[in-house]
C-alpha positions, -999 to +999 in steps of 0.1 A: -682+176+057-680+210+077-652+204+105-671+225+138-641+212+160-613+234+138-607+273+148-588+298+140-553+300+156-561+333+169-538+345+193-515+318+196-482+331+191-462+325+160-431+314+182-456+286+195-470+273+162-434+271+148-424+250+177-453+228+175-452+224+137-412+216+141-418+187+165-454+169+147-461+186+113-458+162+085-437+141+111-437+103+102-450+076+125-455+045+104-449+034+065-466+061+041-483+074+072-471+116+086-493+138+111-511+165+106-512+194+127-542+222+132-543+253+154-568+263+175-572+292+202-552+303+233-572+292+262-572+300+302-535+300+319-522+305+282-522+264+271-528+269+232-549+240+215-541+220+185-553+191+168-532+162+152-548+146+117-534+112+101-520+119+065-520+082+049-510+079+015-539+052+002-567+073+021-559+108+027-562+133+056-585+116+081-617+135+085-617+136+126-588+144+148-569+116+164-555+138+191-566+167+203-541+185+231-529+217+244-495+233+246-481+252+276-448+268+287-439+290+319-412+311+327-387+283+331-375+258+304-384+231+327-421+238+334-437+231+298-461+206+293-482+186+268-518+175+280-541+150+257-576+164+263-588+130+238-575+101+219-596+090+187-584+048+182-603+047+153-596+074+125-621+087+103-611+091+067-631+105+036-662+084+024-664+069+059-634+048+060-627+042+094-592+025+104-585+017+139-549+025+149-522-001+155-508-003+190-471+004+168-484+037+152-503+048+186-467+046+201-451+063+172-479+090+179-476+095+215-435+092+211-439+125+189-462+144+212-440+139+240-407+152+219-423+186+227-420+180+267-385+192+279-361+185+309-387+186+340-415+188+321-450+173+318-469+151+296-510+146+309-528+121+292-566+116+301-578+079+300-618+084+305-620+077+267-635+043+256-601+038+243-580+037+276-606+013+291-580-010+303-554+013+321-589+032+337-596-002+352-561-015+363-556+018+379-590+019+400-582-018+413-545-006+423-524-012+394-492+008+393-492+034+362-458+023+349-479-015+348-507+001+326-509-001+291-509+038+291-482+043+312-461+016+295-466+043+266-456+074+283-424+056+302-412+048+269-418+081+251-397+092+280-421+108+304-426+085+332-398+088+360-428+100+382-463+092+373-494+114+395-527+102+384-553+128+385-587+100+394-611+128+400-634+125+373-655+158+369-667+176+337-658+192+307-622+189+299-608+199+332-624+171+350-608+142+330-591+120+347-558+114+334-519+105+340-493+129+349-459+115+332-425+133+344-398+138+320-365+133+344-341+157+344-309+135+341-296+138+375-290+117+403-331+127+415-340+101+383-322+075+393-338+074+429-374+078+416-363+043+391-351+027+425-385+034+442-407+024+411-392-006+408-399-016+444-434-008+434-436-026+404-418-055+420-445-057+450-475-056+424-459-087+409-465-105+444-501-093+449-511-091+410-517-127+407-552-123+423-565-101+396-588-108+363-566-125+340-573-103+315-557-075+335-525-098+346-522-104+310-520-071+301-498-055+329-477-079+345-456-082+311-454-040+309-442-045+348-415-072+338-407-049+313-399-018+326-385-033+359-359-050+333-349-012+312-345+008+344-320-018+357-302-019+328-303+019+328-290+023+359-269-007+362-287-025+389 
């Protein structure tokens, strides 16, 4: 099978593709499972595309990329950022195997992308794709992101003292819609952006009772959840 997707690294500098390999390269995120990281080319603003493969003992390299993201730092150490341009669920292996992804090695995925997002920084994930179904609905009928399955994912990987969602939907890559996730910086900013999330999450718990169920059942627990960790964080 001739893989189109994969390019050269090209000008992507070696300082970057050190980093990147140091944080996700042959890094472990379930039982005889490790990712696999491709580069690809240095695109507008500088954000420098790679591609993350599943390495799984009993089947191999998987034949598609699961994630497929770019990597971008400014000046300062607090302006990098990680965006997912797409999210593959189900992985393609050799002779067609196709495995979809438990929800415990998704997280185990995600948590290892955002290890690369510092003090400050950013972590955009888009949720257009079929597989963020859910959190594109819950969001559209008013849902909170730190409620959404997605956001659930990002808070806990440590990006989600803010959340921005980007809703407008245009084409090509760009256009995406997706979720901004904010890595605090550890200062006393943090802990008022917790206090005002959890007002937020707390007054969707009044109104979300009037949703499908299937959307109660999914964000409701995530917002009991993470209303319970930042208290205990912050001693509340």
């Amino acid at each position: 099978m001739i893989r189109t997707y994969r390019t050269s690294a090209g000008s992507i500098s070696q300082k970057t593709t050190e980093l990147l390999s140091q944080h996700l390269h042959h890094k472990s995120v379930g039982e005889d499972i490790k990712l696999s990281i491709e580069f690809g080319s240095v695109g507008r603003g500088g954000a420098s595309l790679f591609f993350l493969f599943l390495d799984v003992n009993e089947y191999g390299l998987s034949d598609l990329p699961v994630i497929t993201a770019t990597y971008g730092s400014g000046f300062f150490s607090d302006s990098n950022w990680v965006e997912v341009l797409n999210y593959n669920r189900k992985a393609v292996f050799p002779s067609e195997r196709i495995i979809e992804i438990p929800e415990v090695i998704e997280i185990a995925i995600f948590h290892q992308i955002a290890s690369l997002v510092t003090l400050g920084g950013k972590l955009l994930i888009e949720y257009d794709s079929p597989d963020h179904r859910l959190t594109a609905e819950a969001l559209s009928l008013g849902v909170p992101p730190a409620a959404t399955p997605l956001g659930g994912i990002m808070l806990s990987a440590g990006c989600g003292v803010k959340f921005i969602n980007h809703d407008f939907a245009g084409g090509g890559r760009s256009g995406r819609r997706k979720l901004i996730g904010l890595r605090g910086r550890g200062d006393q900013t943090d802990r008022m952006l917790s206090l005002s999330m959890i007002k937020e999450l707390e007054n969707f718990l009044t109104w979300s009772k009037d949703l499908d169920w299937l959307i109660q059942s999914k964000t409701r627990p995530i917002a009991i959840a993470t209303i319970t960790m930042l208290k205990e964080k912050f001693s509340l």
